[in-house]
Backbone as a chain_set.jsonl record, in Angstrom:
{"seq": "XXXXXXXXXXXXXXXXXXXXXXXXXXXXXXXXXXXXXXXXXXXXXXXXXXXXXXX", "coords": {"N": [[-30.31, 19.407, 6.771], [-27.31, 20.725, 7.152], [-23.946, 19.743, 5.479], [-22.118, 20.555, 6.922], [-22.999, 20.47, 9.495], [-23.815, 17.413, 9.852], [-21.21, 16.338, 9.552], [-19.881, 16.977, 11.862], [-21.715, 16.205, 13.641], [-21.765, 13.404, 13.238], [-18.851, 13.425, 13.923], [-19.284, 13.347, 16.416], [-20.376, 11.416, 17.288], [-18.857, 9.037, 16.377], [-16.635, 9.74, 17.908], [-17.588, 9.221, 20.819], [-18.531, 5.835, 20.062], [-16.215, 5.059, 20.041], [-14.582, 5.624, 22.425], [-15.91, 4.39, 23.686], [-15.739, 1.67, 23.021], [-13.468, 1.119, 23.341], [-13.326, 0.992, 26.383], [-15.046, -1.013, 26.667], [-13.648, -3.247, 25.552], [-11.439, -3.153, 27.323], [-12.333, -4.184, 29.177], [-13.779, -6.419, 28.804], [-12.265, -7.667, 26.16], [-10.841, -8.008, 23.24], [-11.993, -9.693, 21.729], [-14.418, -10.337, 22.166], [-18.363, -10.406, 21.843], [-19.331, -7.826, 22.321], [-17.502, -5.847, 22.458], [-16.726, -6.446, 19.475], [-19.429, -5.874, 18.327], [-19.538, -2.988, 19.134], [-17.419, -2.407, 17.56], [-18.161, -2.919, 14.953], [-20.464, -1.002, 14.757], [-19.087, 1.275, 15.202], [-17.291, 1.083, 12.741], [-19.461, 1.481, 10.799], [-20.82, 4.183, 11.448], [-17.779, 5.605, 10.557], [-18.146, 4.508, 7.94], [-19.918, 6.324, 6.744], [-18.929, 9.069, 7.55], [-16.923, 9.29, 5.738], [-17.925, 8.934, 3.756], [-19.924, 11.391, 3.385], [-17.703, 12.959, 3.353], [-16.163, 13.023, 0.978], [-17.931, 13.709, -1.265]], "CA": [[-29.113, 19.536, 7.592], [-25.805, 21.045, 6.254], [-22.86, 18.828, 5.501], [-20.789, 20.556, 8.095], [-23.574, 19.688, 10.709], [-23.54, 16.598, 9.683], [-20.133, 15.605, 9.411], [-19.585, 17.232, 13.032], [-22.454, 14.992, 14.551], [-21.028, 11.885, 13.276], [-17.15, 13.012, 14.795], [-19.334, 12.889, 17.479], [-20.798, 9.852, 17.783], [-17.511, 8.664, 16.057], [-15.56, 9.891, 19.463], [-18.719, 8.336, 21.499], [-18.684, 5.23, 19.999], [-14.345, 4.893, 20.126], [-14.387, 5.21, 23.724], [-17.234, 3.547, 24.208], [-14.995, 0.089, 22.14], [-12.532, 0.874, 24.6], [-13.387, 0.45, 27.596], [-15.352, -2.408, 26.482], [-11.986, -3.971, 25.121], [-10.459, -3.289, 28.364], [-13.021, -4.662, 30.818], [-13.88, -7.677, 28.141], [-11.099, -8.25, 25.253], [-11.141, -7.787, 21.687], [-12.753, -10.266, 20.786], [-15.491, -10.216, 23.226], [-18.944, -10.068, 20.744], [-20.079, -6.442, 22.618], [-16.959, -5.208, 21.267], [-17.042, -6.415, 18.281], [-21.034, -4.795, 18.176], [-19.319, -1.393, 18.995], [-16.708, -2.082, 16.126], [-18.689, -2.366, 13.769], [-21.357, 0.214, 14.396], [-18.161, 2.772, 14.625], [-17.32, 1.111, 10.794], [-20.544, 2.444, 10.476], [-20.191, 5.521, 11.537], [-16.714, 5.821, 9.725], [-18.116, 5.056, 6.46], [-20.811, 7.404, 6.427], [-18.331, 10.426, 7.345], [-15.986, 8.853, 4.983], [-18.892, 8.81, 2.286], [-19.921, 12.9, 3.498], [-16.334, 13.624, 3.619], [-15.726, 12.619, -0.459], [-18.997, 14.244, -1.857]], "C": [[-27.916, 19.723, 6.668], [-25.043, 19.417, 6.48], [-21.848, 19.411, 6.63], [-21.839, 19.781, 9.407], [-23.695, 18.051, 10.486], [-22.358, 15.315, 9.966], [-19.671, 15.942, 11.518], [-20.577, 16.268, 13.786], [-22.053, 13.737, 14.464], [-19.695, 12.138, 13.939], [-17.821, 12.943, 16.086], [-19.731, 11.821, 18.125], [-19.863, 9.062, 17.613], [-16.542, 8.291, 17.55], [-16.272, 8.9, 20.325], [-17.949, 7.016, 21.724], [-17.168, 4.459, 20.267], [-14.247, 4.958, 21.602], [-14.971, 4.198, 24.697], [-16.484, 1.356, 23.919], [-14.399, 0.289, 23.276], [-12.522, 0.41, 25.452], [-14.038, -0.983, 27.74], [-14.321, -3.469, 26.417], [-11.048, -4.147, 26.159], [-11.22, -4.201, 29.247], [-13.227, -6.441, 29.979], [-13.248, -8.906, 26.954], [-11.506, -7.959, 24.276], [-12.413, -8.289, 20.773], [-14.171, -10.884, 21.207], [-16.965, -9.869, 21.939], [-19.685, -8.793, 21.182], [-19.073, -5.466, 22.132], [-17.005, -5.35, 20.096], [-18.22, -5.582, 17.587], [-20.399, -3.26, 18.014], [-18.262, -1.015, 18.109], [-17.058, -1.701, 14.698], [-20.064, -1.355, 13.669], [-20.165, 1.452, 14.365], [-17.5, 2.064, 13.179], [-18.191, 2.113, 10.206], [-20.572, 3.969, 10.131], [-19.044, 6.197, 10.348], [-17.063, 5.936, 8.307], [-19.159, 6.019, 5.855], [-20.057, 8.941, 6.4], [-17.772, 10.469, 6.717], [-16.808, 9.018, 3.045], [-19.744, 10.537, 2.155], [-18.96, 13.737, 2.708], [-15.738, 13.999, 1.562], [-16.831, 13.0, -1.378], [-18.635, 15.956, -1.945]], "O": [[-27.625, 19.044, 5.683], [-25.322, 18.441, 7.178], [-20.927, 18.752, 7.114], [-21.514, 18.801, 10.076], [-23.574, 17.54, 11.599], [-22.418, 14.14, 10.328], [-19.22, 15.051, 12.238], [-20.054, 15.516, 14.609], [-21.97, 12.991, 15.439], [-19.249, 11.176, 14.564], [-17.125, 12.512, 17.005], [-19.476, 11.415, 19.259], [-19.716, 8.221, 18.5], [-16.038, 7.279, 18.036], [-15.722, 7.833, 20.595], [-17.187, 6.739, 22.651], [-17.133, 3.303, 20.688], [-13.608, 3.986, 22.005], [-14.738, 3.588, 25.741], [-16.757, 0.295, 24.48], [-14.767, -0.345, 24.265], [-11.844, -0.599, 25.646], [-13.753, -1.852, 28.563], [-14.24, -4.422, 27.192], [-10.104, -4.937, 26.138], [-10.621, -4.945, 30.025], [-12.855, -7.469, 30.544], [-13.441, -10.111, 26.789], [-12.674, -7.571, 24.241], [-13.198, -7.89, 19.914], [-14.818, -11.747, 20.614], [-16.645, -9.059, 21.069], [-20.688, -8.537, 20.517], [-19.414, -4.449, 21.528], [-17.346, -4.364, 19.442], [-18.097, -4.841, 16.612], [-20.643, -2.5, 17.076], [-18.012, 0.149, 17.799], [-16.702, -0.906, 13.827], [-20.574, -1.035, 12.596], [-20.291, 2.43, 13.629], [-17.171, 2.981, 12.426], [-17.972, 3.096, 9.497], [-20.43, 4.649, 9.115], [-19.331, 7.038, 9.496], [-16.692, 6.823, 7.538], [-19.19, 6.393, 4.682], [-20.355, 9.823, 5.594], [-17.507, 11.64, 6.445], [-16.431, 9.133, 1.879], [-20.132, 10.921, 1.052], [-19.098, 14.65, 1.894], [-15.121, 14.969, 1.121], [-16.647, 12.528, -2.499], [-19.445, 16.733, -2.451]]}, "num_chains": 1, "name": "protein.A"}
């Protein structure tokens, strides 16, 4: 798999996973531990495109 396909599948799971916190955050609070779960798998996310992005 290229690095552009790559980096474009993670902005998408990226976007996914960012709306996905959201609404969680709205319906349950910040600090709720299912947001938190979808915080840090979009870290995740982040530092892998972040670790693409710099190669």
């Amino acid at each position: 798999m290229t690095t552009a396909i790559k980096k474009r599948a993670l902005s998408f799971w990226i976007h996914y996973k960012r709306k996905g916190m959201y609404k969680k955050a709205k319906q349950f609070g910040f600090t709720h531990p299912k947001v938190v779960s979808h915080s840090q798998d979009l870290d995740n996310l982040l530092n892998k495109y972040q670790n693409i992005a710099s190669h």
